[in-house]
C-alpha positions as CSV (number, residue, x, y, z in Angstrom):
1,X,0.0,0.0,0.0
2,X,3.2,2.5,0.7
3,X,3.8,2.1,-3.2
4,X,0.2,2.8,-4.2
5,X,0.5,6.2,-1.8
6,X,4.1,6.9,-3.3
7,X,3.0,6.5,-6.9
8,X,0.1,8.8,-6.0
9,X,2.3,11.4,-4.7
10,X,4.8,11.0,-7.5
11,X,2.0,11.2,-10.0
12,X,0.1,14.5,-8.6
13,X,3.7,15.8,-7.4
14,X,2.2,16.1,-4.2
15,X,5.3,17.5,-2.3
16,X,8.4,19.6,-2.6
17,X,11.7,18.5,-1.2
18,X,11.8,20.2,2.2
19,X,7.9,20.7,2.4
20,X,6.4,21.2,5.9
21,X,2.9,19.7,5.6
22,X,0.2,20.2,8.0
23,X,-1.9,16.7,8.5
24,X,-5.5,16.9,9.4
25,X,-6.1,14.1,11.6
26,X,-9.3,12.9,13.4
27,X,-8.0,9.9,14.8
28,X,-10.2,7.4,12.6
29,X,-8.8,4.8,10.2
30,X,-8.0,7.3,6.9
31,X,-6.5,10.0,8.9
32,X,-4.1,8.0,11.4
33,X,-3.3,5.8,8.0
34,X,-2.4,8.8,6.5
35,X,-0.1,10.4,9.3
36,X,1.7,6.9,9.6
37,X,2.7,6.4,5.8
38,X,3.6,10.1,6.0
39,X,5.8,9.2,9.0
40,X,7.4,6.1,6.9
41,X,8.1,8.2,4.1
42,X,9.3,11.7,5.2
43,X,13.0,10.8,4.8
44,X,12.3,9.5,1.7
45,X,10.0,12.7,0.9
46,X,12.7,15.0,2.8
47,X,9.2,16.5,4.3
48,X,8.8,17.8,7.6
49,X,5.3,16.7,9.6
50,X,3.0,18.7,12.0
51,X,-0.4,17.0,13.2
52,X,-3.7,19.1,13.0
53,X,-6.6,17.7,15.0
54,X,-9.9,19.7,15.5
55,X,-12.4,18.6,18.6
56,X,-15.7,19.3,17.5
57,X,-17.7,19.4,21.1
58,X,-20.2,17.0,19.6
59,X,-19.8,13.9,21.3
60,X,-18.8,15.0,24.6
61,X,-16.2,12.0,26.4
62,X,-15.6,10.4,23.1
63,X,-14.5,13.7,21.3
64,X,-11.7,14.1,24.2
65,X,-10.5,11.1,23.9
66,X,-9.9,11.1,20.4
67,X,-8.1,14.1,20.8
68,X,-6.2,12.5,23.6
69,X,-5.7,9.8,21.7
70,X,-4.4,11.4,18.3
71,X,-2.3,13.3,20.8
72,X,-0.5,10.3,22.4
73,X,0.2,8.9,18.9
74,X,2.5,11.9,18.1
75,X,4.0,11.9,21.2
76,X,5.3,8.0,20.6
77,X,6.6,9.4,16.8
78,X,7.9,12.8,18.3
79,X,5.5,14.0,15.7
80,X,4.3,17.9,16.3
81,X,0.9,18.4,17.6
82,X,-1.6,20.8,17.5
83,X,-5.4,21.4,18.3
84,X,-8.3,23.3,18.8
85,X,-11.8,23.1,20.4
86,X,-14.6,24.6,18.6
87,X,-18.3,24.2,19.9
88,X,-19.7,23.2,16.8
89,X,-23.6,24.1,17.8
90,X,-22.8,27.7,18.6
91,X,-21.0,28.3,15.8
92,X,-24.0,26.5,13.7
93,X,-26.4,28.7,15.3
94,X,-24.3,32.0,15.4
95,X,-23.5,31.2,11.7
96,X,-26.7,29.9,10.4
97,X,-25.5,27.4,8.7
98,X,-25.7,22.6,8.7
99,X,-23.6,20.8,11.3
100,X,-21.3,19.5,8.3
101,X,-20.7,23.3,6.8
102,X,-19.9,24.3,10.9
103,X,-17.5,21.3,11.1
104,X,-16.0,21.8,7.9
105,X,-15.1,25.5,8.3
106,X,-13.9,25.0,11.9
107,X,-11.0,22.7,10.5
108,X,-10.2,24.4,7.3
109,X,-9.8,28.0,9.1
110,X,-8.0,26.1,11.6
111,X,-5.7,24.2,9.2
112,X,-4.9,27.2,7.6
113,X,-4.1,29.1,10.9
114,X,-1.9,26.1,11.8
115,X,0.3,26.5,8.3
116,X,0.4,30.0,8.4
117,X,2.1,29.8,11.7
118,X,4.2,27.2,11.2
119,X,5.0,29.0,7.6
120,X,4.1,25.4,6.6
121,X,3.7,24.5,2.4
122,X,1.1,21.7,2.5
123,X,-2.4,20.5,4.5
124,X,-2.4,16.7,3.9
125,X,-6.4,15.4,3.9
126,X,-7.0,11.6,4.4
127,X,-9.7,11.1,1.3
128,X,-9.6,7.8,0.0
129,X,-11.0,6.0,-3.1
130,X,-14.0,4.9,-1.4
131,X,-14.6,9.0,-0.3
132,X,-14.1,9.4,-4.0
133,X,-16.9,6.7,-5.1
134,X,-19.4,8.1,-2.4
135,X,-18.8,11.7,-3.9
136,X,-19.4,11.0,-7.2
137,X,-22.7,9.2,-6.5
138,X,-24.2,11.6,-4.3
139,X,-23.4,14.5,-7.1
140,X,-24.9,12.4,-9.6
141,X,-28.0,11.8,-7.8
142,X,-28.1,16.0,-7.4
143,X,-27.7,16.3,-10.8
144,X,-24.6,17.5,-11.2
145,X,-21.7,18.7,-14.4
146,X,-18.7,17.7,-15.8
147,X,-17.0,19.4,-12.6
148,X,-18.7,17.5,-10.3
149,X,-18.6,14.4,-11.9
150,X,-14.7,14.9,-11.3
151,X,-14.9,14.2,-7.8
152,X,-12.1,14.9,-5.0
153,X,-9.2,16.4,-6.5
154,X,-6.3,15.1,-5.6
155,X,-4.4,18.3,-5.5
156,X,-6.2,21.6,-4.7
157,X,-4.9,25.3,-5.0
158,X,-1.5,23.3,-5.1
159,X,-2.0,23.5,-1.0
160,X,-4.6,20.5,-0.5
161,X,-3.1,17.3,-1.3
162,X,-4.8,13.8,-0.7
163,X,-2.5,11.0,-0.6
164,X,-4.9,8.3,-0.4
165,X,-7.3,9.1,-3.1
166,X,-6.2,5.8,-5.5
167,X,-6.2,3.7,-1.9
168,X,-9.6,1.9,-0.9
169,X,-11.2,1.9,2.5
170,X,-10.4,-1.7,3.1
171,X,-6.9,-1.2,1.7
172,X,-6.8,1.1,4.3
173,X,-8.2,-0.9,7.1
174,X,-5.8,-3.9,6.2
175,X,-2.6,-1.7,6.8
176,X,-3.9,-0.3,10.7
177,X,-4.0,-4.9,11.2
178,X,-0.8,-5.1,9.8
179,X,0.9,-2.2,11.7
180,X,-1.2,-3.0,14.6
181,X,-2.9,0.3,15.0
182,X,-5.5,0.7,16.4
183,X,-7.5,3.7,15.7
184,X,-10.5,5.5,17.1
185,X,-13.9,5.1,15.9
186,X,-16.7,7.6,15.0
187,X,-19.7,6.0,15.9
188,X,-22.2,8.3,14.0
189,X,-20.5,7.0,10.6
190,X,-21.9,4.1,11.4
191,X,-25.5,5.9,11.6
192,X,-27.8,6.1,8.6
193,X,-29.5,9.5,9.4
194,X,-26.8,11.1,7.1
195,X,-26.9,11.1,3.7
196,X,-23.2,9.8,2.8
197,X,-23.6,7.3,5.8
198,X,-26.3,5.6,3.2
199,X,-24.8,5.9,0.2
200,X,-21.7,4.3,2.1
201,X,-23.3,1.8,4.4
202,X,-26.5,0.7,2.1
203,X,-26.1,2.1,-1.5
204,X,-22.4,1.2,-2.5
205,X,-22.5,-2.5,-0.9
206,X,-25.8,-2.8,-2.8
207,X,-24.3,-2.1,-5.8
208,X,-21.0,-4.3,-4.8
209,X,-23.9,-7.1,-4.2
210,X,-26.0,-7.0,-7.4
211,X,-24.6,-4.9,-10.0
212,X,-20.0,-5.1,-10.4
213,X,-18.2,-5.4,-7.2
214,X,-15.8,-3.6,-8.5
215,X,-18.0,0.0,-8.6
216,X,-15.5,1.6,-6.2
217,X,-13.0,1.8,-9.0
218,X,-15.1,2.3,-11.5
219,X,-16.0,5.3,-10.5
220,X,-12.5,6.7,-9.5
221,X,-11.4,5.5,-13.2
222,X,-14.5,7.3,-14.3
223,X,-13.5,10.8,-12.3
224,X,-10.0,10.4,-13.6
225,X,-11.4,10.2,-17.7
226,X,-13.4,12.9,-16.5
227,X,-10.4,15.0,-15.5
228,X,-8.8,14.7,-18.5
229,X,-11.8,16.4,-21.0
230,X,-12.5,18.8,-18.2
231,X,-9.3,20.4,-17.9
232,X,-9.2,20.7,-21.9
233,X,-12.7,22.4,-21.8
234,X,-11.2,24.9,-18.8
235,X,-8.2,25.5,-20.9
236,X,-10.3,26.6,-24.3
237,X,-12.5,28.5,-21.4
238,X,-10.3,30.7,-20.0
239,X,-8.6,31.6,-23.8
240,X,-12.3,32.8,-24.4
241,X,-13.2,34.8,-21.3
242,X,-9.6,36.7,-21.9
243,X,-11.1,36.9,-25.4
244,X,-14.2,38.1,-24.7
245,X,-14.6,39.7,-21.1
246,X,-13.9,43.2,-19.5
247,X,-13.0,42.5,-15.8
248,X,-13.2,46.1,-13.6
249,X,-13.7,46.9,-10.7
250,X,-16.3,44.5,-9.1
251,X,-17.7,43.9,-12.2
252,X,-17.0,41.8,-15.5
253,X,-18.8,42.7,-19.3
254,X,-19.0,39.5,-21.4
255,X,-18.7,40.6,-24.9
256,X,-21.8,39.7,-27.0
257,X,-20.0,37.6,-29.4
258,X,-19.0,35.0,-26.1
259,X,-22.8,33.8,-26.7
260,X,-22.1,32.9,-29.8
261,X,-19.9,30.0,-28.8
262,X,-20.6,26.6,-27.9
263,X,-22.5,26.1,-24.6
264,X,-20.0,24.3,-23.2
265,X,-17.9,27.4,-23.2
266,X,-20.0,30.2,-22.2
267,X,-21.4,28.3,-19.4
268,X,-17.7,27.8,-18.1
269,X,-17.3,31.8,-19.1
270,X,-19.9,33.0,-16.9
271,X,-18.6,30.7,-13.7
272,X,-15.7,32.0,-14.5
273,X,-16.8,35.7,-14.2
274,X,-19.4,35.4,-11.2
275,X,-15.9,33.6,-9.6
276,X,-13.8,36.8,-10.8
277,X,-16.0,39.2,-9.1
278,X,-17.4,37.3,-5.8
279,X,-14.1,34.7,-5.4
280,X,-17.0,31.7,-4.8
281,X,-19.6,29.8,-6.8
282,X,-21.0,29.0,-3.7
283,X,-24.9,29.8,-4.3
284,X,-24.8,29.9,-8.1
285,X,-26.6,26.5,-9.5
286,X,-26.7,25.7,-12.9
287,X,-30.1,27.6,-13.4
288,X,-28.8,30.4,-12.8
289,X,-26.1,30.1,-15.8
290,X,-28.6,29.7,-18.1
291,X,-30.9,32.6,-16.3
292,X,-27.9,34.6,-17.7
293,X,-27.8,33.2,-21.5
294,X,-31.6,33.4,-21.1
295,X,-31.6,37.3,-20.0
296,X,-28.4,37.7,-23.2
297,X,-31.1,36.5,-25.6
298,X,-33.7,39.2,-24.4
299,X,-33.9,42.9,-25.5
300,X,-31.4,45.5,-23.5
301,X,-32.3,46.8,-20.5
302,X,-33.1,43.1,-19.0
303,X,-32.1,43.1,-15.1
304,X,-32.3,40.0,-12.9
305,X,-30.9,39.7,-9.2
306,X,-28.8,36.4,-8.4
307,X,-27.1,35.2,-5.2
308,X,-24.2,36.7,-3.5
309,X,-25.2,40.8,-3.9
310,X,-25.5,40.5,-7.9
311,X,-27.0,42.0,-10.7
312,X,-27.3,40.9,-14.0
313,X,-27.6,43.0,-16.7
314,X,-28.4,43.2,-20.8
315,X,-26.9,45.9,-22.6
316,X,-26.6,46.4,-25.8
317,X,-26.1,42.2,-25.9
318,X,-23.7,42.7,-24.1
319,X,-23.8,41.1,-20.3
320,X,-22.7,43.3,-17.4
321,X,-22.3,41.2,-14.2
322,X,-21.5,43.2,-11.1
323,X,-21.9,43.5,-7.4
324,X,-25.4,45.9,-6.6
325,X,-23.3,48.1,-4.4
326,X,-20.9,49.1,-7.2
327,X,-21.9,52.7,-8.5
328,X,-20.7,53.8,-12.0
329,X,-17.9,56.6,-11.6
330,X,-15.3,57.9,-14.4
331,X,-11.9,56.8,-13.8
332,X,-9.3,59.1,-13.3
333,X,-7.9,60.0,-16.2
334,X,-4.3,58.9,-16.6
335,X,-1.9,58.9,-19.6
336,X,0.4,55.4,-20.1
337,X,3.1,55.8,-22.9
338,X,3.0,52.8,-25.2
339,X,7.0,51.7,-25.8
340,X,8.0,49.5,-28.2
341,X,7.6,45.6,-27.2
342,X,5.3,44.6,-24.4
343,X,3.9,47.1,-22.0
344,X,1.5,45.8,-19.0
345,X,-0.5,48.8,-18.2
346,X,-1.8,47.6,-14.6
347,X,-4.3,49.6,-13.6
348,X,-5.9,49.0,-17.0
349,X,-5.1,45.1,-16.7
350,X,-4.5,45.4,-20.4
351,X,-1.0,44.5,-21.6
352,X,0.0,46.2,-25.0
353,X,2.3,44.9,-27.4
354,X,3.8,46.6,-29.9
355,X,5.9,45.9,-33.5
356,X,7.4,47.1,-36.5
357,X,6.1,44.3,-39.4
358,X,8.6,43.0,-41.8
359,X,8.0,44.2,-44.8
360,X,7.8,40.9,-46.7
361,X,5.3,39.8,-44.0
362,X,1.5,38.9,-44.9
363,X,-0.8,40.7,-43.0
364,X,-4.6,39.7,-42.0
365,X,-6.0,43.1,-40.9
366,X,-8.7,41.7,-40.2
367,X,-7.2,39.2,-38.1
368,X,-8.7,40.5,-34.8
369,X,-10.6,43.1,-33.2
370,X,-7.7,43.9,-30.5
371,X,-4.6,43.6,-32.9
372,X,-4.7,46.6,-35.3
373,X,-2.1,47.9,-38.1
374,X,-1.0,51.5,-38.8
375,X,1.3,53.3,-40.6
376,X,4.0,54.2,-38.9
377,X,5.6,57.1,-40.6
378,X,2.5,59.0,-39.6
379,X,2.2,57.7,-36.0
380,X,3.9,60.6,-34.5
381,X,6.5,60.4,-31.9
382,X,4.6,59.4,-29.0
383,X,2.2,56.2,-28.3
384,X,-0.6,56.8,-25.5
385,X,-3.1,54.6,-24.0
386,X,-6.4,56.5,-21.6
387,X,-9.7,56.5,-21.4
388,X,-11.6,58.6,-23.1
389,X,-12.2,62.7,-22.5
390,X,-14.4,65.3,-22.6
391,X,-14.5,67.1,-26.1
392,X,-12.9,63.5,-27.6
393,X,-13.2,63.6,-31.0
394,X,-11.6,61.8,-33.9
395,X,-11.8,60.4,-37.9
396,X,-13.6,57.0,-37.7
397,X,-12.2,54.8,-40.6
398,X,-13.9,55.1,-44.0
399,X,-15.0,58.7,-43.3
400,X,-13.5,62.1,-44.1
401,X,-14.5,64.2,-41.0
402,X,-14.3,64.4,-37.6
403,X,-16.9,62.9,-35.1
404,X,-17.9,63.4,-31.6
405,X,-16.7,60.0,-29.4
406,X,-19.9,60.3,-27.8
407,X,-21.6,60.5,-30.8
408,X,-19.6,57.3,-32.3
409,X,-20.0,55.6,-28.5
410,X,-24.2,56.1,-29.4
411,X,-23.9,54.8,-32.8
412,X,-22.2,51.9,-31.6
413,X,-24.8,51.6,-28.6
414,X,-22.1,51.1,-26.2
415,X,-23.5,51.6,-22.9
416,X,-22.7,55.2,-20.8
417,X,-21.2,53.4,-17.8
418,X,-19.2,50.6,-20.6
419,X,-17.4,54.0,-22.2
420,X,-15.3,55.1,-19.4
421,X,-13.6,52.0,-19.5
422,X,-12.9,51.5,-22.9
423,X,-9.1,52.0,-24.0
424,X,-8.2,54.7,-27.0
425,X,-4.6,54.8,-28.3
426,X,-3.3,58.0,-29.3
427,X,-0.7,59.2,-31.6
428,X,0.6,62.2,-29.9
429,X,-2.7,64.5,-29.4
430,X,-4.7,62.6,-32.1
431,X,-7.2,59.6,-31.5
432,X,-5.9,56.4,-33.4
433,X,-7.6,53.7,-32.5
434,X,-11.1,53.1,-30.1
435,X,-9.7,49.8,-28.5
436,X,-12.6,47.1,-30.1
437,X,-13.8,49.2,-31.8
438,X,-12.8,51.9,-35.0
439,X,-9.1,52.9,-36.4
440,X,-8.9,56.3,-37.4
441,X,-9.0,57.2,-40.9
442,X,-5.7,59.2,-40.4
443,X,-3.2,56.5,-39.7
444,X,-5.0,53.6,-41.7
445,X,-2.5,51.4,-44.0
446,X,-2.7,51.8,-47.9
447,X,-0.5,51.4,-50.5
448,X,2.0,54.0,-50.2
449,X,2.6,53.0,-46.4
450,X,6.5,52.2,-46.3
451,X,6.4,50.8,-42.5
452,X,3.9,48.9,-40.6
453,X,2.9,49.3,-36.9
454,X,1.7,46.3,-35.1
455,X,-0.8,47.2,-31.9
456,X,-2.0,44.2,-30.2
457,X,-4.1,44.4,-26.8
458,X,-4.4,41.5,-24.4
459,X,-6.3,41.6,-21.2
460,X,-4.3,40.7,-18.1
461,X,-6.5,38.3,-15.9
């Protein structure tokens, strides 16, 4: 079983040579498994071990003495110790929230803690496979994703790590024999009252019984093909929502043409963006991700509330998703010279790039919306990036005279609040390019154009 845990750790790269890891342990089977492999390998690892044990105040005697008893097991390995008391009840009361949310912030806040003090690298969790299995079925029965259908992870915020996610519960319970350990045991796991207690207890030996035996691994083997499609569908995702969104301040604008793409892609679009702006998707369902593509498909001016303090909203086709505190104000307005090369203008979260094209280069001009070609001779000697200002006015491409920004901002029906964020490149005092939006007629390419400027904008997420 050490070489199933040390492939697993190998595998996910669980540790770092000279790691301290923090190791959440109850005293039950998984967790004092856990801490004794750990204990067998750290040399091996080069890791150094702390233990982490939370009392919950639920079961009086019994929770003392597993305290006491995770306790005593350090003290024979000279292993460091730690714990806390937290009255779960008062904190589910104070906090308004289940016994298992209670219980599971109480450890997590006091995990963190723990590593923050001991300027520790890693919190080592005691999942198994069989936690894995019970997971997966109790999300499917809720009706759950592609995300959910994940599972566990086995590494999480590169923090988290779970050894023993490939090693069964009976694996498990065969190594405590063999080392003769003899850990504590939570009687209300053995209580059907809970949800997971009956998927574990009634639902998964069922299935063992009647249906494959083997349904334990199938449905690890099943989170871990998962995994593999997922992460390619998050990769595409997150190319798309630097494509197509405008993060600000407490708020994010997914570009209209983001709706366009395949559902599979905006869906993960807008999670990303409700995460961006609240730092949880804690509260959103999968309802409310289509309440937004629904509300996209409407007319402009289409509101709708959601969880967490947020407003949805249609403008132009566009969808503006921002906290209901957040009022509209003009930024101030700062001037950023452009150099040559790459220039990550911060407090823009834009990063602009700039280039002279080779002359025996072919050009697409119409390659992308944020990468935009000029001629360089007539460019001027200095490259700005702002927002826009009052009296802004400049020669939209394919016309001869000048014309109000706000007048061009109306035509285009970009919203009043969307325009004070939108970046405009200027060629010393003139307008050049709208970021998104229009070139100016002034600095356009044609064929007497000798040298080629390259402006690309990327959005720093």
């Amino acid at each position: 079983m050490i070489n199933t845990v040390l492939k697993t750790i190998n595998k996910y790269r669980m540790f770092n040579e000279g790691d301290k890891v923090i190791v959440a342990v109850s005293g039950g089977p998984d967790s004092i498994c856990l801490l004794h492999i750990l204990y067998s390998l750290r040399n091996q690892l080069n890791i150094q071990l702390c233990a982490a044990h939370v009392n919950h105040c639920l079961r009086g005697d019994e929770a003392d003495k597993d305290e006491e008893y995770v306790r005593k097991f350090c003290e024979d390995l000279n292993i460091e110790f730690r714990s806390r008391s937290v009255d779960i009840n008062k904190m589910m009361e104070k906090e308004n929230i289940s016994c298992e949310s209670a219980g599971r912030k109480a450890r997590y806040d006091f995990f963190n803690n723990v590593k923050k003090e001991l300027n520790a690298q890693k919190i080592a969790i005691a999942h198994n496979a069989n936690d894995q299995a019970e997971t997966i079925l109790m999300r499917i029965m809720r009706g759950t994703g592609l995300e959910g259908l994940m599972g566990i992870k086995a590494v999480r915020d590169d923090v988290f790590v779970r050894p023993l996610i490939n090693t069964t519960r009976q694996e498990i319970e065969e190594y405590c024999d063999i080392q003769n350990i003899k850990p504590r045991i939570d009687k209300t796991n053995l209580e059907t009252i809970y949800s997971r207690n009956r998927v574990r207890l009634q639902l998964i030996p069922y299935i063992q019984e009647n249906f494959n035996k083997d349904i334990v691994k199938v449905l690890n083997r099943l989170s871990d093909t998962i995994k593999i499609d997922n992460e390619y569908l998050e990769i595409v995702a997150k190319e798309k929502f630097k494509r197509y969104c405008d993060i600000q301040t407490e708020k994010v604008i997914i570009s209209k043409e983001a709706f366009l793409e395949n559902e599979a892609i905006i869906t993960r679009i807008i999670r990303k963006a409700l995460y961006t702006i609240t730092g949880t998707l804690n509260n959103f369902e999968k309802v409310h991700i289509y309440d937004i593509i629904d509300v996209q498909s409407k007319s402009t001016g289409k509101d709708i509330d959601l969880a967490n303090n947020i407003i949805v909203s249609n403008k132009y086709g566009d969808i503006h998703i921002l906290k209901k505190s957040q009022k509209s104000k003009v930024e101030e307005n700062k001037s950023y010279f452009i150099h040559k090369g790459v220039n990550d203008i911060k407090e823009y979260r834009l990063r602009v790039i700039t280039r002279i094209v080779d002359s025996k280069e072919n050009v697409d001009f119409k390659s992308s919306r944020l990468t935009k070609y000029f001629d360089y001779d007539k460019v001027g000697n200095e490259i700005i990036i702002r927002h826009r200002r009052e009296g802004d006015k400049f020669v939209p491409l394919g016309m001869k005279g000048n014309k109000k920004l706000k007048d061009f901002f109306m035509d285009e029906k970009i919203t009043k609040d969307q325009r004070q964020h939108i970046p405009i490149i200027c060629f010393d005092n003139e307008i050049g390019w709208v970021v998104g939006y229009r070139v100016s007629e002034l600095f356009k390419v044609n064929e007497n154009t000798k040298n080629i400027l390259e402006i690309k904008v990327e959005r720093i997420v």
